[in-house]
N, C-alpha and C positions, 0 to 999 in steps of 0.2 A: 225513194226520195230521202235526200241528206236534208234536215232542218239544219237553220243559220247557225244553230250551237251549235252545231256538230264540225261545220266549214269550218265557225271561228278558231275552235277548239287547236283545230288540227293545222290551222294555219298559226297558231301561236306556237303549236307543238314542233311544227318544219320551222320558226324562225328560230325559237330558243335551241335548238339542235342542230341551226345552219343549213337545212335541208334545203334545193330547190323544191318551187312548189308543183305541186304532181294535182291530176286531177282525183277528185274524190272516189269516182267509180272505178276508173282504170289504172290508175296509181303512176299513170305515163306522165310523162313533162308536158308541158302548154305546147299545142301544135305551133308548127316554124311557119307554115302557109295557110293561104286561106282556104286549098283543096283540103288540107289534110282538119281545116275547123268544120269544114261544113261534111268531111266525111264523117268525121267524133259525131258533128251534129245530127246525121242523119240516122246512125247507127241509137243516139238516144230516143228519136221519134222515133222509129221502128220498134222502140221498148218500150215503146209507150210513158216514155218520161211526162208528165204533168208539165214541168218547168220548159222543156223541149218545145213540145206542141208548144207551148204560148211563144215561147220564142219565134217558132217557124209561123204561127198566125202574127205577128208583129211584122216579119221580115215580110210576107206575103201580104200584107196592108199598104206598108211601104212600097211595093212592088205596081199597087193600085189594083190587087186581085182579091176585092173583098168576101168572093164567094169561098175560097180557099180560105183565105184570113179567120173565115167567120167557122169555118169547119174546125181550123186550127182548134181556136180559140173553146169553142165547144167540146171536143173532147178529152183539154187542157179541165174545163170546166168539171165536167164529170170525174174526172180522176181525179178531182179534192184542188186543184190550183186556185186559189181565191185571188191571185191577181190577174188570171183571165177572165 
C-alpha cells in the first residue's frame, strides 16, 4: 500500500519534471478503456490490495450484490483499510 504522501509526493515529482502520470505500482500510463481499468483492477484484488477489495465491495453494492459487497468490504477491513 502507497500512503497519500507518497502519491502526493510523486505526483508533484511527474508534474515539476512534465512526466505523464504513471500508476504507482506498475509505473504504466492511466488505462485508455475501461477493459483494460478493471483488468489493472482485478489484478490489484488478486494481490490483495486493501484499497482494491474496498473498491470492488463499492462497485458490487452499487451492482445491488450486498453479499459480495460485504466480503469485499471485510477483507479490505482486515488488511488494515480503515475506509472499509
Amino acid at each position: 500500500v502507497i500512503c497519500k504522501g507518497c502519491c502526493h509526493a510523486n505526483k508533484v515529482r511527474m508534474l515539476n519534471e512534465l512526466m505523464l502520470h504513471k500508476c504507482p505500482f506498475c509505473r504504466r500510463s492511466g488505462p485508455k478503456t475501461d477493459e483494460e481499468r478493471n483488468t489493472r483492477m482485478m489484478k490489484r484484488v488478486e494481490a490483495n490490495d486493501p484499497v482494491a477489495l474496498r473498491e470492488m465491495g463499492r462497485r458490487r453494492y452499487k451492482e445491488g450484490n450486498t453479499k459480495s459487497a460485504f466480503g469485499y468490504y471485510s477483507k479490505a477491513t482486515e488488511l488494515g483499510d480503515v475506509g472499509a
